[in-house]
C-alpha positions, 0 to 999 in steps of 0.5 A: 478482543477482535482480529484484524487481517491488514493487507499492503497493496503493491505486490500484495493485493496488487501484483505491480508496484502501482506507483510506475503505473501513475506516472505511465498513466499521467504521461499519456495524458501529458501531465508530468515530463518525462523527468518526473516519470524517471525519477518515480523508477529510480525511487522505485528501485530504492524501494525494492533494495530497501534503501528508500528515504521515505521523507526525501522521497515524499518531499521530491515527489511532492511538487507536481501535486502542490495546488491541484484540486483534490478532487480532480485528482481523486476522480482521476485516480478511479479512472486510472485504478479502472482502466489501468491498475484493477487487471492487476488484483491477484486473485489469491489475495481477493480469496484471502480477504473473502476467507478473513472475512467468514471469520469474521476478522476486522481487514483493513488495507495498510499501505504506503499509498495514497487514499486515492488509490486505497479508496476505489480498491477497497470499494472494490473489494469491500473493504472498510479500513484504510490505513494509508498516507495522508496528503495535507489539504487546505481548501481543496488543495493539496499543499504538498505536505503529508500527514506523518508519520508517513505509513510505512515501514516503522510508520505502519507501526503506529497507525496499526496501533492506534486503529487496535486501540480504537477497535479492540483488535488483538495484534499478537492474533492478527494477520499482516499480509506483504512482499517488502522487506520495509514491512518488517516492523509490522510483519514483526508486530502481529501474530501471523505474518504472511509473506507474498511474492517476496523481495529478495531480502524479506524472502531470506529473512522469511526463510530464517524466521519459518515464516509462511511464504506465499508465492503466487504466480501472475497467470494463477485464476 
């Protein structure tokens, strides 16, 4: 059987919670009110005290995408992952990718995220699996749904099984690297879990289990 490595993205291979940058990014160019931006920040604060309802949250985010043009979006996205979120990649993380692939082990990205952030950070770093959350499209549109389970926390679960199934790949060998404690599931599943720049409570817990903690400083080359 193979061995996977997954990598989460904000606060793992990205050192910022990528989901404030959007909406600073949109806001600049006048396309959500202020209102939508602060109701981003306060999901994101839910988030890191693991409070976060991740049906409520994708259904009050989904409004001010419902009818646009999926592929206006997804071109925007590269524009925003170029000039705003790619200063952010942690070096440490690239390396670790680049150690998992000499060994040949399968990496996949395993993330709350959209495709259209997942898609330009994995041709990025060259990566070929995507396990993210799906937004549902019809014509080119996006309705305002999402495919589920939503990928994250206990979500992650099965989205990570079935791409073993599909690919052979041992869990109980394999490598989850993240920094939340909604991961933990997950963390629980695989063989290897990898704690980066941790919350709070999945830095306790980490402790408790003598699970490897990576703490990576943002100025480190």
């Amino acid at each position: 059987m193979a061995v996977a490595a997954f990598f989460d993205i904000d606060g793992t291979l990205i050192s910022k919670n990528t989901g404030p940058l959007y909406m600073k990014f949109l806001r600049q160019r006048g396309q959500i009110r202020r209102r939508d931006a602060l109701r981003t920040v306060y999901l994101y604060c839910r988030y890191k005290l693991g409070l976060l309802d991740i049906e409520r949250a994708a259904a009050s985010s989904s409004g001010w995408i419902r009818g646009r043009s999926e592929q206006a979006v997804a071109e925007q996205c590269r524009v925003w992952y170029r000039d705003m979120v790619r200063q952010y990649l942690q070096p440490a993380m690239v390396r670790r990718i680049a150690s998992h692939r000499e060994q040949g082990h399968v990496i996949a990205l395993l993330s709350s995220s959209t495709p259209y952030l997942a898609t330009p950070l994995a041709e990025d770093l060259g990566i070929e699996h995507l396990l993210v959350s799906r937004l549902v499209i019809e014509n080119g549109r996006f309705t305002g749904d999402v495919h589920r389970p939503i990928c994250y926390g206990a979500g992650k679960i099965h989205w990570a099984r079935r791409f073993a199934e599909e690919h052979d790949i041992d869990l109980a060998a394999s490598w989850f690297y993240t920094d939340s404690v909604t991961d933990l599931p997950m963390l629980e599943l695989v063989g290897h879990p990898e704690i980066v720049n941790p919350d709070p409570r999945l830095r306790r817990e980490a402790k408790r289990r003598g699970w490897n903690i990576m703490q990576i400083s943002p100025n480190e080359a």
